[in-house]
MARNUPA-944021 format. One line per 2 residues: for each residue x, y, z of C-alpha. Coordinates in Angstrom, 2 decimals, always signed. Layout:
# MARNUPA-944021
X,Y,Z ~ ...
//
This chain:
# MARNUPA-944021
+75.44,+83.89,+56.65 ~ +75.85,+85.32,+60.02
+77.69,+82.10,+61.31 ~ +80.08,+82.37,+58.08
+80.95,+86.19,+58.59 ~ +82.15,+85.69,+62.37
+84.23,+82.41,+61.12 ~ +85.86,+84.65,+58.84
+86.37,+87.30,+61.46 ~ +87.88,+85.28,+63.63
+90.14,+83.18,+61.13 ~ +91.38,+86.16,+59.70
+91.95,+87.92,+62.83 ~ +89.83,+91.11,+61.64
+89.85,+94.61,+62.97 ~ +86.40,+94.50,+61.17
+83.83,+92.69,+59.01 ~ +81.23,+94.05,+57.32
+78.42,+92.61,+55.53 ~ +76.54,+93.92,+52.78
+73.46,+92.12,+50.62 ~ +76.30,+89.65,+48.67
+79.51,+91.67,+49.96 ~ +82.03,+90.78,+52.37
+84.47,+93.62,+53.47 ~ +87.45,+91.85,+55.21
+90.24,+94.00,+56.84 ~ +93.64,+92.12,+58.35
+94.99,+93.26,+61.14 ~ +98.32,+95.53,+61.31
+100.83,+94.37,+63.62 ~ +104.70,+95.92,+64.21
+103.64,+99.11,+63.60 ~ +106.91,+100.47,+65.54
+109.06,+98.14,+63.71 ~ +111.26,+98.35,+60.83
+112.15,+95.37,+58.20 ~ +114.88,+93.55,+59.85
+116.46,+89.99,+60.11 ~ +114.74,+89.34,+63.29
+111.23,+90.19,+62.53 ~ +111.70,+88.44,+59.92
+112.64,+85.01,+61.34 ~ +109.85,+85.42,+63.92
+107.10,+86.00,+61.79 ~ +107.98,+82.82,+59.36
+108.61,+81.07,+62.16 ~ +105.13,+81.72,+63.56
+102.75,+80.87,+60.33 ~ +104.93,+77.85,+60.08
+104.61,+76.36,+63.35 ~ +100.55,+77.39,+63.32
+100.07,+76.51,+59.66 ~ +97.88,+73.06,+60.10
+99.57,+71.80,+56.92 ~ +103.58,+72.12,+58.01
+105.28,+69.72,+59.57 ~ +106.40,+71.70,+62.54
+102.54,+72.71,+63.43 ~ +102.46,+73.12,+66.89
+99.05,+72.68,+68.75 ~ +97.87,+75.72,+70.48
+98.39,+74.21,+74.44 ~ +102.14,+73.72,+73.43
+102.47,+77.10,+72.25 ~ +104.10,+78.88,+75.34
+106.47,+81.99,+74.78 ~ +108.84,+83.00,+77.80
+109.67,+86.57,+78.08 ~ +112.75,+88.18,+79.97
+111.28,+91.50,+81.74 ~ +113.69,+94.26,+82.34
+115.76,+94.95,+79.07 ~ +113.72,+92.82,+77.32
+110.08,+95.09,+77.18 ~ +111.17,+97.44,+80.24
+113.12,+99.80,+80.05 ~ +116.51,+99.05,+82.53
+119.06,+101.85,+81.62 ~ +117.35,+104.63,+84.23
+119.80,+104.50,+85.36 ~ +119.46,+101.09,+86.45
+116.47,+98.09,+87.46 ~ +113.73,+99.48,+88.00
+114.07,+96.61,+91.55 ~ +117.40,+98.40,+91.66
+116.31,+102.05,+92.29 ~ +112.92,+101.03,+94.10
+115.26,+99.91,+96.66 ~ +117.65,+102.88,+96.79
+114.11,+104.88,+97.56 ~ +113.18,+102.72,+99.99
+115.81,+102.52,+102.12 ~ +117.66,+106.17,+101.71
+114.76,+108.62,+100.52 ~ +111.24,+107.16,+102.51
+110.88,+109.01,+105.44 ~ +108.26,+106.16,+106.42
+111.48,+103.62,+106.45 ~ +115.05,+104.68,+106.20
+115.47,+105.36,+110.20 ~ +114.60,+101.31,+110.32
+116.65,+100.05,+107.12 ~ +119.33,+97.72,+109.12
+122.76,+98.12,+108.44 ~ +123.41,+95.28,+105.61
+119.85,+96.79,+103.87 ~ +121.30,+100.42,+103.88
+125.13,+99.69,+102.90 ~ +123.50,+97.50,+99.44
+121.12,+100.60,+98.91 ~ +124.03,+103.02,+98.77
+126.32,+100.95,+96.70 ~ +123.05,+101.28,+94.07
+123.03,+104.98,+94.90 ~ +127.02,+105.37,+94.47
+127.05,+102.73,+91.40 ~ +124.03,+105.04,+89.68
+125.42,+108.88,+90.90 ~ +129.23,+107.88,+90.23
+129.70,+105.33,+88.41 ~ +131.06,+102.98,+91.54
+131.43,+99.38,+90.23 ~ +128.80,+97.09,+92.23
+130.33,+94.19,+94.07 ~ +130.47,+90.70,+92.65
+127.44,+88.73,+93.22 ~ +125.54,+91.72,+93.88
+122.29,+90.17,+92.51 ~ +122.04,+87.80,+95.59
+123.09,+91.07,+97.90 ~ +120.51,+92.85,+96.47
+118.10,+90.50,+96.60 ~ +118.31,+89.14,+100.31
+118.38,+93.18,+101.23 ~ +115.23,+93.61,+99.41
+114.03,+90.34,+101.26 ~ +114.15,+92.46,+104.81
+113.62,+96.05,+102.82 ~ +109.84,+95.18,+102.58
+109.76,+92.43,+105.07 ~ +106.13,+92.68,+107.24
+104.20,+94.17,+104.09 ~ +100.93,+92.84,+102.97
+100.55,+91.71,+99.34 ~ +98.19,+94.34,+98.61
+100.52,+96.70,+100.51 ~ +103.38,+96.17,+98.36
+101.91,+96.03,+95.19 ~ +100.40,+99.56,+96.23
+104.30,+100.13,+96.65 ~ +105.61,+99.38,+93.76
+102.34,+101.21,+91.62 ~ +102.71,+104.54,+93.73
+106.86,+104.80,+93.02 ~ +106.21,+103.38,+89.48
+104.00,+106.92,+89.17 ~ +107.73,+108.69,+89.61
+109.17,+110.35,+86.38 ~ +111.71,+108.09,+85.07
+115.03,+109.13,+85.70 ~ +116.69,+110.30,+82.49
+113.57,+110.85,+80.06 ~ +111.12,+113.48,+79.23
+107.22,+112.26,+78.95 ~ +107.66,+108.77,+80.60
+107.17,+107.20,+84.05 ~ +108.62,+104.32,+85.39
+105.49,+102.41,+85.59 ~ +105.32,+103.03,+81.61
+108.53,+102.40,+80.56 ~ +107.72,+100.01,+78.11
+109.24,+99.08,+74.59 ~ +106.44,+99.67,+72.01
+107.69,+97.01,+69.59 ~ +107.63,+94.14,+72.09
+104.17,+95.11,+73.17 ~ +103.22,+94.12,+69.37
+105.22,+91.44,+69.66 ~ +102.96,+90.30,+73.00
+99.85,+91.07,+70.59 ~ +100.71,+89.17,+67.47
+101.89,+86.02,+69.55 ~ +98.10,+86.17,+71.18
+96.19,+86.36,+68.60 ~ +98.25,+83.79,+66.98
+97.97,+80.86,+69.92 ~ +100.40,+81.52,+72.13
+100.76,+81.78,+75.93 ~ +103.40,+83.99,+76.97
+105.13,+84.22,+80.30 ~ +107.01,+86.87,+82.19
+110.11,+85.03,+83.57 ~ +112.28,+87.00,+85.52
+114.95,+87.94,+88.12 ~ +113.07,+90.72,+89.76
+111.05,+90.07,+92.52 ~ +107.95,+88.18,+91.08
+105.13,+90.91,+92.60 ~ +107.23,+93.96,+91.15
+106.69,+92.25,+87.86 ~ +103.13,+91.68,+88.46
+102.53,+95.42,+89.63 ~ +104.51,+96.65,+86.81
+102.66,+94.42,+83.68 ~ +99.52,+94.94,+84.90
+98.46,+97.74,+82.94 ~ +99.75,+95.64,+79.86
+96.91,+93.13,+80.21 ~ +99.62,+90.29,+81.53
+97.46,+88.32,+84.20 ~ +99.33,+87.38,+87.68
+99.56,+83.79,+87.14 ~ +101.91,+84.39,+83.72
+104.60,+85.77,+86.14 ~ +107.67,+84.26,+87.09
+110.57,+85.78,+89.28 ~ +112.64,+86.19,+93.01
+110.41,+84.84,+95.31 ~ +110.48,+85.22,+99.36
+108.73,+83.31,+101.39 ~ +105.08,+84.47,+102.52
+103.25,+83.45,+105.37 ~ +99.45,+84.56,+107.01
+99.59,+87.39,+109.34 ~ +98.63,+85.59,+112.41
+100.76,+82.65,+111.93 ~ +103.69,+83.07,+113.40
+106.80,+80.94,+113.58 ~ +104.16,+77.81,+113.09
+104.75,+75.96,+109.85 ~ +101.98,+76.20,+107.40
+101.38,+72.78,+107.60 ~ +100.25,+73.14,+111.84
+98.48,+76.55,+110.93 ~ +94.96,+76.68,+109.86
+94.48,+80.68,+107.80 ~ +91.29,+82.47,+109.16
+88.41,+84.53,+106.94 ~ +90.02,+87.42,+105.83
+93.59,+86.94,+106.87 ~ +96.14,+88.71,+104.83
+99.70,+87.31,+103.21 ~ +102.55,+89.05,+104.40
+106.03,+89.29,+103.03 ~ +109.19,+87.74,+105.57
+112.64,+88.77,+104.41 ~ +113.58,+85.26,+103.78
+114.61,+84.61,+100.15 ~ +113.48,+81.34,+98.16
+115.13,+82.08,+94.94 ~ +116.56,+84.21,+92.79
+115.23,+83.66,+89.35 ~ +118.21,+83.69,+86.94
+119.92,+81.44,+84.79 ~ +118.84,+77.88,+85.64
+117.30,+78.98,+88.16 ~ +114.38,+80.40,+85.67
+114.47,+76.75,+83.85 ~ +114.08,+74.59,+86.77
+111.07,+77.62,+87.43 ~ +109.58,+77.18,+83.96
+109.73,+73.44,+84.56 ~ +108.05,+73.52,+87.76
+105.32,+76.54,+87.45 ~ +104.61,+76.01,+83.42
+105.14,+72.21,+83.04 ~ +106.02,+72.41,+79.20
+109.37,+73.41,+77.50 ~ +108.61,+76.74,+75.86
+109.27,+76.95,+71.83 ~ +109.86,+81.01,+71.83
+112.14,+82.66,+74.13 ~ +113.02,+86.52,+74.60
+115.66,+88.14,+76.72 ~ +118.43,+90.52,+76.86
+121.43,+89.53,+78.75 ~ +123.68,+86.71,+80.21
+120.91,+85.68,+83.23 ~ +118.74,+84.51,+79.94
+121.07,+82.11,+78.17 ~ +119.90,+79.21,+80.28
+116.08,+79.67,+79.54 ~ +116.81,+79.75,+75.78
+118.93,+76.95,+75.42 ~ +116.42,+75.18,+77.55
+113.81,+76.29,+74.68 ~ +115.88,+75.41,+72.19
+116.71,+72.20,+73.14 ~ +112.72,+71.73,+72.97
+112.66,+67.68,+71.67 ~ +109.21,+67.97,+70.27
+108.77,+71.24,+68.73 ~ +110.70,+73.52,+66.10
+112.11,+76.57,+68.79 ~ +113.62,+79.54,+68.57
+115.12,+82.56,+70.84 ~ +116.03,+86.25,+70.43
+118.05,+88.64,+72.28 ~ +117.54,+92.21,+72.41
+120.78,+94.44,+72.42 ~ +121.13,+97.87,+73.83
+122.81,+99.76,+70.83 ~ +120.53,+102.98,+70.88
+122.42,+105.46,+72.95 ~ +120.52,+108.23,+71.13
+116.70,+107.60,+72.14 ~ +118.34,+105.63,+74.92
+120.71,+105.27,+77.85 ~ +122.84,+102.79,+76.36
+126.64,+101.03,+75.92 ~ +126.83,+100.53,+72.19
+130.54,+99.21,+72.33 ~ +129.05,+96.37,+75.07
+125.97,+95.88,+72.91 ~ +127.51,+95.62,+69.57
+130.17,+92.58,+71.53 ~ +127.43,+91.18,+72.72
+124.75,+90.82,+68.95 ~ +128.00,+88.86,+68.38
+128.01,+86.42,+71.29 ~ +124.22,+86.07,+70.66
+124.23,+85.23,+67.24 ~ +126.91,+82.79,+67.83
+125.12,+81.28,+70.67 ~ +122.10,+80.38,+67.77
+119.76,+83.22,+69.07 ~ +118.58,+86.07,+66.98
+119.48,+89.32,+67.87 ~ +117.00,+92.19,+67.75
+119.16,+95.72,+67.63 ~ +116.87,+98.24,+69.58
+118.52,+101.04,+67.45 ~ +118.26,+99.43,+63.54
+115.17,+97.61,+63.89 ~ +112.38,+99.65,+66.21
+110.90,+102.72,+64.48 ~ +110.35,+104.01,+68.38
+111.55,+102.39,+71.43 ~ +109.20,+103.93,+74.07
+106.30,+105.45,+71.81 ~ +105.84,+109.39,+71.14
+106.37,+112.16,+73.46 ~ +109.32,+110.20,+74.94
+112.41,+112.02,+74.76 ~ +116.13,+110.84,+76.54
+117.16,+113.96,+78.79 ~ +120.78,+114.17,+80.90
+119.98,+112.21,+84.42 ~ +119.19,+114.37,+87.37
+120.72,+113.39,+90.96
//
């Protein structure tokens, strides 16, 4: 009997079982909590007891079930007033007394066009994702791992910029957290796959329970403290030698450059895929182009400019690209009951 109550636990995914003489108390588990009924929820849920139903024909087995996740706009919060990568810079470089006197002059000029783009509305230059990117390649150049990731946790401690009860190392959407649960209990491996700089990403889902190996993103090269300008190949690492950040950029993890990433780190073509903007359109065509499996994608908009800092004339232009494009769109402001959880309120930004 014992053996029989913790197979129906687990098969039912129970919050709790109970067992009394001949009674059997069974309680499902509630998921979207913070959602409301909407197209999109919909889709995902029937796709998800159709592809892990035994007895469909698009049953997926549980090692092919990989989910790829967009980070900032997708379940961070990126409209405060800008990346979170974005205004970690900005500090770095024009407000840490423990750096600014040694930014060098290309590192400071792309930390005040963040500043001037954020405080007045300045329009960034064109291809300012690789700009940023190779600055923040020298901006924390000669840091440890553990250094940086202490970094990025201490400024992630900072009040967000623009809200009342919320910190930028908790700025995430409540409704994709669920969506993180339900796809775990149900099978699925989910990765973080993003442009940001792969150990901001890691520092910043930590708390959510999202282990270091399921993160993708801009990578710079690392090498051991003591080695040098000797290749890693010629250099044997000592006991207790740390890995230290060089401002030499690998990649920068957007559009197919995050498939030919998935490819290479994962191995498998994902079957979900969830993102927010442009940079993602490559990883979910690349999902849904999966040969083997029944796929899908969905693309958050940013259409709440009440309970958020948002464009609702560019979001609304955009649900209409997306559903075009074959994805499904998830409106932040008709479908989640709460974007950021209770005792988060959107204030005026302070400068």
């Amino acid at each position: 009997m014992t053996l029989l109550l913790t197979m129906l636990c687990g098969a039912f995914m129970l919050t709790s079982c109970s067992k009394d003489e001949d009674e059997v108390t069974v309680v499902k588990k509630e998921y979207f909590k913070s959602w409301n009924n909407c197209e999109a929820l919909s889709a995902l849920k029937a796709y998800v007891e159709d592809v892990t139903n035994p007895k469909s024909n698009n049953y997926i087995e549980v090692d092919d079930r990989i989910a790829t996740f967009d980070m900032d706009g997708t379940f961070v919060g990126e409209l405060y007033p800008t990346y979170f990568e974005y205004n970690l810079l900005e500090y770095r470089v024009l407000d840490d007394a423990s750096y600014r006197d040694k930014a060098p002059d290309d590192v400071r000029q792309t930390a005040q066009e963040i500043r001037d783009f954020v405080r007045h509305g300045t329009p960034l230059p064109s291809q300012f994702d690789m700009k940023h990117a190779r600055a923040a390649a020298k901006a924390y150049a000669g840091m440890t791992i553990g250094e940086f990731d202490a970094y990025v946790k201490a400024y992630g401690t900072q009040p967000a910029n623009g809200f009342r009860g919320m910190t930028y190392g908790n700025s995430f959407y409540q409704p994709m957290l669920e969506v993180f649960d339900y796809l775990k209990d149900n099978g699925f491996t989910y990765y973080v796959v993003s442009g940001s700089d792969r150990f901001i990403c890691r520092a910043l889902v930590e708390s959510i329970g999202i282990a270091p190996n399921r993160v993708i993103g801009m990578d710079v090269r690392l090498v051991s403290r003591k080695q040098g300008d000797q290749a890693g190949v010629n250099y044997t690492m000592e006991k207790e030698e740390d890995l230290v950040r060089t401002d030499s950029l690998l990649i920068k993890n957007l559009k197919t450059n995050k498939v030919l990433q998935i490819s290479q780190e994962i191995g498998k073509v994902p079957v979900l895929s969830f993102g927010n903007s442009g940079g993602d359109c490559s990883m979910h065509n690349y999902c849904m182009s999966n040969s083997k499996h029944r796929s899908a994608a969905f693309m958050l908009i940013a259409d709440d400019d009440v309970r958020d800092h948002a464009n609702r004339d560019k979001a609304l232009k955009l649900a209409t690209q997306w559903a075009e494009a074959g994805y499904y769109v998830i409106s932040m402001k008709d479908d989640f009951k709460t974007i950021y959880g209770s005792g988060v309120e959107k204030v005026d930004f302070t400068f």
